[in-house]
NUVEX-554849 format. One line per field, with one value per residue (C-alpha): x, z, y. Coordinates in nm, 4 decimals, decimal comma. Example, Ala and Ser with C-alpha at 12.3 -4.5 7.8 and 13.67 -1.06 7.14 Angstrom:
x <- c(1,2300	1,3670)
z <- c(0,7800	0,7140)
y <- c(-0,4500	-0,1060)
REM end
This chain:
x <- c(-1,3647	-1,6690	-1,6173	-1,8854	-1,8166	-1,7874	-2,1564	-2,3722	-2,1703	-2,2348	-2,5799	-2,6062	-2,8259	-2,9351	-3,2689	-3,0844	-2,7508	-2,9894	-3,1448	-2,7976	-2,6702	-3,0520	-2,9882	-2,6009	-2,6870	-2,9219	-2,6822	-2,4310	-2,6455	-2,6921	-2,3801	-2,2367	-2,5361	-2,4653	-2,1191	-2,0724	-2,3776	-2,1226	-1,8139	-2,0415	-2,1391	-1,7720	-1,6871	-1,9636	-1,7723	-1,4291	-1,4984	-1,7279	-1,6533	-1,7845	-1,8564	-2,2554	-2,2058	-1,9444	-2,1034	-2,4056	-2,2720	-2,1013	-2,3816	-2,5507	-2,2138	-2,1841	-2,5355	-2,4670	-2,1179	-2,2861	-2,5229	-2,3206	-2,0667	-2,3692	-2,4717	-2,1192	-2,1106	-1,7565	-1,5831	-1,6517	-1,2871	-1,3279	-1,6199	-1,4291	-1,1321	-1,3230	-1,5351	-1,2298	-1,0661	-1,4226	-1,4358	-1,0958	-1,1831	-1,4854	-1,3238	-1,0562	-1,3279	-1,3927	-1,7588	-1,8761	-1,8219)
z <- c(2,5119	2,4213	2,1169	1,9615	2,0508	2,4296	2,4133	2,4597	2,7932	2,9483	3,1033	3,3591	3,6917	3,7095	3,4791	3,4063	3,2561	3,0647	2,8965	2,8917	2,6886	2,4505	2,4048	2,3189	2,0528	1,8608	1,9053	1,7656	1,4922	1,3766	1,4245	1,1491	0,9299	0,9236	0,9028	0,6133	0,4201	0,4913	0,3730	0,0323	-0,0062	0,0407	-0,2113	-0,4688	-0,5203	-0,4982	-0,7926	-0,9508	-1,3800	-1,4683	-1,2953	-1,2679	-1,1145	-0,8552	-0,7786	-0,7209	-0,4996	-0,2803	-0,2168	-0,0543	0,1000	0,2655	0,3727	0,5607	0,6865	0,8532	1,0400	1,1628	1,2759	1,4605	1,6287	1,7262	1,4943	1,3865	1,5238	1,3339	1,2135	1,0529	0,8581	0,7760	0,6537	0,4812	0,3008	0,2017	0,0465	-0,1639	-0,2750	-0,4209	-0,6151	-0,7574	-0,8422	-1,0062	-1,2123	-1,3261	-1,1164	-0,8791	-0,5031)
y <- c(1,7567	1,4736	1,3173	1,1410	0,8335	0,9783	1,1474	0,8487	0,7712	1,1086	1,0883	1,3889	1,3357	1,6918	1,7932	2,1795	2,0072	1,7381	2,0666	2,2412	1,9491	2,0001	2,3683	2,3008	2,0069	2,2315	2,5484	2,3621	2,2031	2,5534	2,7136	2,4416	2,5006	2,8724	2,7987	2,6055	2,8707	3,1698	2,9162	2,8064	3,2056	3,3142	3,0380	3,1079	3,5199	3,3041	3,1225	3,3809	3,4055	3,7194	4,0601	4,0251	3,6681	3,8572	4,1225	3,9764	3,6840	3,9674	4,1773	3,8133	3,7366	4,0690	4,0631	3,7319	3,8243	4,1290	3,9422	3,6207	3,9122	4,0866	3,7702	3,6918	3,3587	3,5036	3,7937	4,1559	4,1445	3,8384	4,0249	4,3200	4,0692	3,8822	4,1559	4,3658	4,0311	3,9773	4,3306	4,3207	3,9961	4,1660	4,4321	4,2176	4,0616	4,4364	4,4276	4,6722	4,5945)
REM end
């Protein structure tokens, strides 16, 4: 496990693991970005007031769910989980999953 403090020591010798350790920084990078815009969607239908608000905060949630799950960001499952528990807050709301 490299912590941050532990990355600036590890200085490979081979040019492939210099541009494995490129290619994982900016994977990473991204994987948090798209992380925390599912986490802020998922929140924005949590908190939702009203039905329009809901609904219309699930149909981008969903849309985003799908494809992280289709890239593998988070496991199908998750997706599914996730969805179903959104849809019955909408529908609490009295809006139209």
């Amino acid at each position: 496990m490299n912590l941050p403090y532990q990355e600036a020591r590890v200085v490979p010798n081979i040019k492939g693991s210099e541009k494995r350790m490129r290619q994982e920084r900016r994977r990473a990078e991204r994987n948090r970005a798209q992380r925390s815009r599912m986490r802020t969607a998922i929140k924005k239908v949590m908190t939702a007031t009203d039905a329009g608000e809901a609904t219309e905060a699930y149909r981008e949630t969903v849309a985003i769910l799908d494809r992280y799950a289709s890239r593998r960001l988070i496991h199908p499952n998750k997706a599914a989980r996730k969805k179903s528990q959104l849809a019955h807050k909408v529908a609490e709301l009295g809006g139209q999953p």
